[in-house]
C-alpha positions in Angstrom: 97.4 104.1 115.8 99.7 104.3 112.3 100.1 107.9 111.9 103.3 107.7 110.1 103.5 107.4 106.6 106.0 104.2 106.8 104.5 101.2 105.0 103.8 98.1 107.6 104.9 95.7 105.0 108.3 97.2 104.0 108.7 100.1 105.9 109.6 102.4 103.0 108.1 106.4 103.6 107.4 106.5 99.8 103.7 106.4 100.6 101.0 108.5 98.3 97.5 108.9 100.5 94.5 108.3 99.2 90.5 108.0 99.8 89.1 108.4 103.6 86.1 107.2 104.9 85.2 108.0 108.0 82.8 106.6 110.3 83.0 102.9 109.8 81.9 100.3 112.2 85.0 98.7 113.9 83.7 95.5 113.3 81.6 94.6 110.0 81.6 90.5 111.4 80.3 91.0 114.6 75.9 91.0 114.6 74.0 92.6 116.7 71.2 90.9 119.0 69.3 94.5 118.7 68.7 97.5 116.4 69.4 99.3 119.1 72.9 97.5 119.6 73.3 97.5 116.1 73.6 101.5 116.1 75.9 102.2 119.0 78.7 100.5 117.9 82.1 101.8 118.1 83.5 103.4 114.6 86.8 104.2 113.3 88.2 105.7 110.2 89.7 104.7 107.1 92.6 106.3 105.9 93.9 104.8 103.0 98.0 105.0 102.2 99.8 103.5 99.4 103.4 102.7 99.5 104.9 103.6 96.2 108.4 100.8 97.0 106.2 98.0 97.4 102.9 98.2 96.3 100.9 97.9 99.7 97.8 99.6 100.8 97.1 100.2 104.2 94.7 101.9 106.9 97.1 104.9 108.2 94.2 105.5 110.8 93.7 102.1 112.4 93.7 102.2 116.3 94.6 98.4 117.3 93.2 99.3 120.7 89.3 99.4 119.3 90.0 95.6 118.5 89.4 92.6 120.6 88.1 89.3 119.1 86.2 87.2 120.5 83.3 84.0 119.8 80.9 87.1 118.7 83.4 87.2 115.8 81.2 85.8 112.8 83.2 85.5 108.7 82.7 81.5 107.7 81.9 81.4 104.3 81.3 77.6 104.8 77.4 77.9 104.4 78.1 78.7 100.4 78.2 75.5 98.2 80.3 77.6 95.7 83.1 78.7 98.8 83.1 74.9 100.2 83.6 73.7 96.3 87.0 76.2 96.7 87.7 75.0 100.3 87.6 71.2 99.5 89.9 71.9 96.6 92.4 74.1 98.2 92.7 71.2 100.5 93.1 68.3 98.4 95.9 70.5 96.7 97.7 71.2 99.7 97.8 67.4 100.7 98.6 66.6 97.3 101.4 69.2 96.6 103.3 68.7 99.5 102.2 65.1 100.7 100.5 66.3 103.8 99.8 62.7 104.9 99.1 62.1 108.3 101.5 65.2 109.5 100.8 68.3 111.9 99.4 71.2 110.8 99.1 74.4 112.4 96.5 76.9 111.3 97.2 80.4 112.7 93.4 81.8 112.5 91.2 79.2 112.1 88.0 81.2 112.8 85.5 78.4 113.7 87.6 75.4 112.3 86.2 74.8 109.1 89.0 74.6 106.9 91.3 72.7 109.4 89.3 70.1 109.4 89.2 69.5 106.3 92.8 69.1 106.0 92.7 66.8 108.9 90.2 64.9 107.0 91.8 64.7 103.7 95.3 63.6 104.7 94.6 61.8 108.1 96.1 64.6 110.0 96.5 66.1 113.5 95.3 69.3 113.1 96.0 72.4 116.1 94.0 75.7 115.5 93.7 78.8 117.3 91.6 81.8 117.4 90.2 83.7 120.1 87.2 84.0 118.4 86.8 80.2 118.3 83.5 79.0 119.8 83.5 75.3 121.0 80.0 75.0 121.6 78.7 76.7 118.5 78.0 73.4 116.5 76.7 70.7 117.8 79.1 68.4 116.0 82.1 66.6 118.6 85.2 67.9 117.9 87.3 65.2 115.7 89.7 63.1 118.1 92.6 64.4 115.9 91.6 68.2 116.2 92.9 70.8 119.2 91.5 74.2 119.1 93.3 76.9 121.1 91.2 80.2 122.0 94.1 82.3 122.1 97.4 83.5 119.5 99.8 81.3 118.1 103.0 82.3 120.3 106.2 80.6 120.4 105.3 78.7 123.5 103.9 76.4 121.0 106.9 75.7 119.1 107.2 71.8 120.1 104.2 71.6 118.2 106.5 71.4 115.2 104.4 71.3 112.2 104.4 70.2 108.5 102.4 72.6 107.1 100.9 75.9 108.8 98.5 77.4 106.9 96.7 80.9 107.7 93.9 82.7 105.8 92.6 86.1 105.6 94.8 86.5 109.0 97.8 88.4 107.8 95.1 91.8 106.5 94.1 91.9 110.3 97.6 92.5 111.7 98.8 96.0 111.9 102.7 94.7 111.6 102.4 92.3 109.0 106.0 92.2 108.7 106.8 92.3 112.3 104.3 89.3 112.5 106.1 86.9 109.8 109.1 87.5 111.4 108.8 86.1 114.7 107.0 83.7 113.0 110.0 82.4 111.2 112.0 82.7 114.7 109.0 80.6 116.0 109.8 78.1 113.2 113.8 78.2 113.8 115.6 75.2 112.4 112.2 73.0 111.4 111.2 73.1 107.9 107.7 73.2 107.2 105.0 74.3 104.4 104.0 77.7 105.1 100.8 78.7 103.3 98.9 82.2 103.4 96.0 83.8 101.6 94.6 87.0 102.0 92.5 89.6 100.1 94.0 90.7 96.4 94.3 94.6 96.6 94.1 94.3 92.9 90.3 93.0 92.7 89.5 96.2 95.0 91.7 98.7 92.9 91.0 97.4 89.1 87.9 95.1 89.5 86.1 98.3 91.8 85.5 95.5 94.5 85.2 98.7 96.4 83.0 97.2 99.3 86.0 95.1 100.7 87.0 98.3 102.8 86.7 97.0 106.1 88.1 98.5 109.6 89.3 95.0 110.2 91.9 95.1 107.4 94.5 97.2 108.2 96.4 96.2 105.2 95.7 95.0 101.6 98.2 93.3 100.0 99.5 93.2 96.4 101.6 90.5 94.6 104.5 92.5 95.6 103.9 93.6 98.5 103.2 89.8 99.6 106.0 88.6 98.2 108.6 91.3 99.8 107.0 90.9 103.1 107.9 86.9 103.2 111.4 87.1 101.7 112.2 90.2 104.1 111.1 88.0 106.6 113.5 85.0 106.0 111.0 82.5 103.9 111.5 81.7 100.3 109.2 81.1 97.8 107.5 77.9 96.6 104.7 80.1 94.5 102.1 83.1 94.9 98.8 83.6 92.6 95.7 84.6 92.8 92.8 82.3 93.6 88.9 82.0 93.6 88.3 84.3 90.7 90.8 86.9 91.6 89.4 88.0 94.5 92.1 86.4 96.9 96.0 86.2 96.9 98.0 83.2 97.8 101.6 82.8 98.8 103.6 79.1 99.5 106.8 79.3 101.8 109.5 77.4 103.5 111.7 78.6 105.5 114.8 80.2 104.1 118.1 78.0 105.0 122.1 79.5 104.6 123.0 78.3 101.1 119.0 78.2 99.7 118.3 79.8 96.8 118.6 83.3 96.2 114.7 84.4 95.7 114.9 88.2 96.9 115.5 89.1 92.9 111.9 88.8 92.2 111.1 92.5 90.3 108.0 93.5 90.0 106.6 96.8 88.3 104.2 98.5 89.5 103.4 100.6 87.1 99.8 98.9 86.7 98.8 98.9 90.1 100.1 102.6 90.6 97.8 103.8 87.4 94.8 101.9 89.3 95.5 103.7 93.0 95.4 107.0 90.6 92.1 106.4 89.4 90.6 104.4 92.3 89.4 108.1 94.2 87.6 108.8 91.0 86.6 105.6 90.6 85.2 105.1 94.4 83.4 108.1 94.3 81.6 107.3 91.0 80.6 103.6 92.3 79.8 105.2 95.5 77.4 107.8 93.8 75.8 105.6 91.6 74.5 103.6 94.2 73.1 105.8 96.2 71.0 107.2 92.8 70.1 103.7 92.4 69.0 103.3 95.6 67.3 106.5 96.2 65.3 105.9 92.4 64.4 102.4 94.3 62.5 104.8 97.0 61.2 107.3 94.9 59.9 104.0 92.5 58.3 102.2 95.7 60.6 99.7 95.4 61.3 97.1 97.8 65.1 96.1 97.4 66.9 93.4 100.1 71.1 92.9 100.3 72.3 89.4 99.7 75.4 88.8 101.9 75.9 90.1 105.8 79.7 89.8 105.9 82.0 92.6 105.4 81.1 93.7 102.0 77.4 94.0 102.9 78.3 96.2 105.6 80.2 98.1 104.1 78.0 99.0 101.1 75.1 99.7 103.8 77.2 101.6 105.8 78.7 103.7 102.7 75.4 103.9 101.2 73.0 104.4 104.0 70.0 103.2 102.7 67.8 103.5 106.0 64.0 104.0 104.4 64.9 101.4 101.1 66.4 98.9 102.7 65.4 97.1 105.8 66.8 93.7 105.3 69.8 91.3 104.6 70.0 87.8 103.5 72.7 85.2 104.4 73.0 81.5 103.8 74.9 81.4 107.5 72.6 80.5 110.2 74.2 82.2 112.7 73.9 85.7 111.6 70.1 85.5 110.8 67.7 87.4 112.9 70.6 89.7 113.8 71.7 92.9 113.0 73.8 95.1 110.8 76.2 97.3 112.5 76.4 101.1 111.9 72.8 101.0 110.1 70.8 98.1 111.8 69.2 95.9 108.8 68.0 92.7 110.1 69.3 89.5 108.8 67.2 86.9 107.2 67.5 83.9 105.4 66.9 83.1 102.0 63.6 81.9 102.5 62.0 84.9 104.2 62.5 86.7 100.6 59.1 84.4 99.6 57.2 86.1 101.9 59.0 89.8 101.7 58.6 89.7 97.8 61.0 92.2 96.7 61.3 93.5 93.9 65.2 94.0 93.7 68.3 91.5 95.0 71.5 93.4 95.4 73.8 90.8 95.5 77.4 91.6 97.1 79.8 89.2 95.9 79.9 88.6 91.8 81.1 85.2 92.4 78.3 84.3 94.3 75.9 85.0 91.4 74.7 81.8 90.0 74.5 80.0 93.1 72.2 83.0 94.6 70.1 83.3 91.1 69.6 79.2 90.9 68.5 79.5 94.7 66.1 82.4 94.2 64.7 81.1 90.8 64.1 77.7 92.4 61.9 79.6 95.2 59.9 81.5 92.2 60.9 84.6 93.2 60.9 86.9 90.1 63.2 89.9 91.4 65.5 91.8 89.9 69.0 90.7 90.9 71.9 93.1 90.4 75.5 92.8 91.4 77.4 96.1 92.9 80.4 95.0 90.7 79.6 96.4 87.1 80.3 92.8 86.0 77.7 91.1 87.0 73.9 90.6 86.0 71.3 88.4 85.7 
């Protein structure tokens, strides 16, 4: 467990606690087959620390032990026309950029494979992906010829895979020792020069944009520009570029290895001035967002209201675990398949799919993700369902 206040991405002590929330499931992307599964699951706290050097947040009470991945592991986002619209393009930009034509590519992470192959696809490449929580007989699709999925960690036993680009999403949050992590990844790389891309949750759409509900025992670490960017240069990688991507929400960095001679990127300054003035308000903040929901929801009750969550991946979970709306709200809605009929850890919704709302007739739709919002609206319009939708995230109505 990180009980020290030295920051896991830069390993300064300047760190300034903040909020706690405590009894969180361990897992907000695992499903339960029960109710009665659903409300025994283990729970950890959260413990927020921010490190005033480098602008990282972290969990300062995460306890690696409680975590063990496995197939039961359920986050693809590939169900959502709006997320595969991103996907396809991230993919087609990465082939482009760096003329990923019929090279290797490693993804470290690849959850259930999605986005590997569509990099395989787009550039006629050999694609290698491993996860532990990799299910090979969860689709009924053949794996493609050109594809190898590995249920296990990307070690450097697999170093004479020695690929052209190795990409890994929302990984780096889960790792405890993000720095630790890209370092023996660069050893793993030695003298081979590949495309390195990550992307990972943007601390700054959960501090400024109150995308409060992305507090997750998962992530033991949220990452800022700076943070990201320290974490990859202290590692030995330099810079090709680092943004922000799918409406803020997510941070992306591009890498190559850093050689003898290479360009000197470890000047990058950033201020942090802004994102300090956001972890001094975000307490306030969080408890104000916090409180507001539960009024809404407990008006819902006192109304006879019947009001449904759209989304069962981590910031559902969250919300309903934060929340605790037991006698308002009984039910979930995803687009993914396999997380319907399950259900919610820590408070034991069930999950449906969008087309049991025609026969539940609610009267509200609290929709998770703001980004989501016109896909979900066009969806439940087009099923003539006349409910309220309303988006935790101030920003977004219908």
């Amino acid at each position: 467990m990180n009980t020290t206040d030295t920051c896991p991405a830069c390993k300064s002590n300047s760190i300034k606690r903040t909020i706690e929330i405590n009894d969180m499931p361990v897992y907000c992307n695992v499903l339960w087959d029960s109710h009665a599964q659903s409300m025994a699951v283990n729970k950890g706290a959260i413990h927020l620390g921010y490190c005033r050097d480098c602008g990282h947040v972290y969990n300062m009470a995460f306890d690696e032990a409680l975590m063990d991945y496995t197939e039961d592991y359920e986050n693809s986002l590939h169900f959502s026309p709006k997320f595969n619209e991103y996907a396809d393009a991230l993919a087609q930009r990465l082939v482009d950029k760096y003329n990923v034509n019929e090279r290797q590519i490693v993804e470290i992470g690849c959850g259930k494979g999605d986005f590997l192959k569509i990099l395989c696809d787009r550039g006629n490449n050999k694609g290698h992906g491993f996860d532990k929580s990799y299910d090979p007989v969860r689709s009924n699709e053949p794996i493609p010829h050109n594809i190898t999925f590995y249920q296990e960690f990307f070690s450097d036993t697999h170093s004479y895979l020695d690929p052209d680009l190795i990409c890994c999403r929302h990984v780096l949050e889960h790792i405890e020792d993000p720095l630790a992590f890209l370092v023996n990844l660069r050893n793993i790389i030695g003298d081979s020069d590949p495309v390195v891309y990550f992307e990972v949750p943007n601390v700054l759409f959960t501090l400024k944009d109150m995308g409060i509900w992305d507090l997750i025992y998962e992530h033991c670490g949220y990452f800022s520009e700076s943070s990201l960017v320290n974490a990859f240069q202290s590692a030995g990688f330099e810079i090709n570029a680092v943004g922000e991507s799918f409406g803020g929400q997510f941070l992306y960095v591009e890498a190559k290895p850093a050689k003898e001679g290479s360009k000197n990127v470890s000047q990058l300054h950033y201020d942090l001035g802004e994102i300090d003035q956001y972890v001094n308000a975000f307490e306030i903040n969080y408890n104000d967002r916090v409180v507001h929901w539960s009024t809404a929801i407990e008006n819902s009750l006192t109304a006879g209201h019947q009001a449904v969550v759209w989304g069962a991946g981590s910031k559902g979970v969250t919300f309903l675990n934060v929340i605790n709306p037991r006698d308002t709200i009984h039910y979930v809605v995803d687009l993914n398949p396999h997380k319907c009929e399950k259900y919610v850890p820590g408070t034991g919704q069930q999950v449906k799919s969008p087309e049991f709302l025609a026969k539940h007739k609610p009267d509200k739709i609290i929709i998770m993700n703001p980004i989501y919002e016109k896909e979900i609206t066009t969806l439940v319009r087009s099923m003539g369902i006349d409910a309220e939708i309303e988006c935790v995230v101030s920003n977004c109505s219908a």
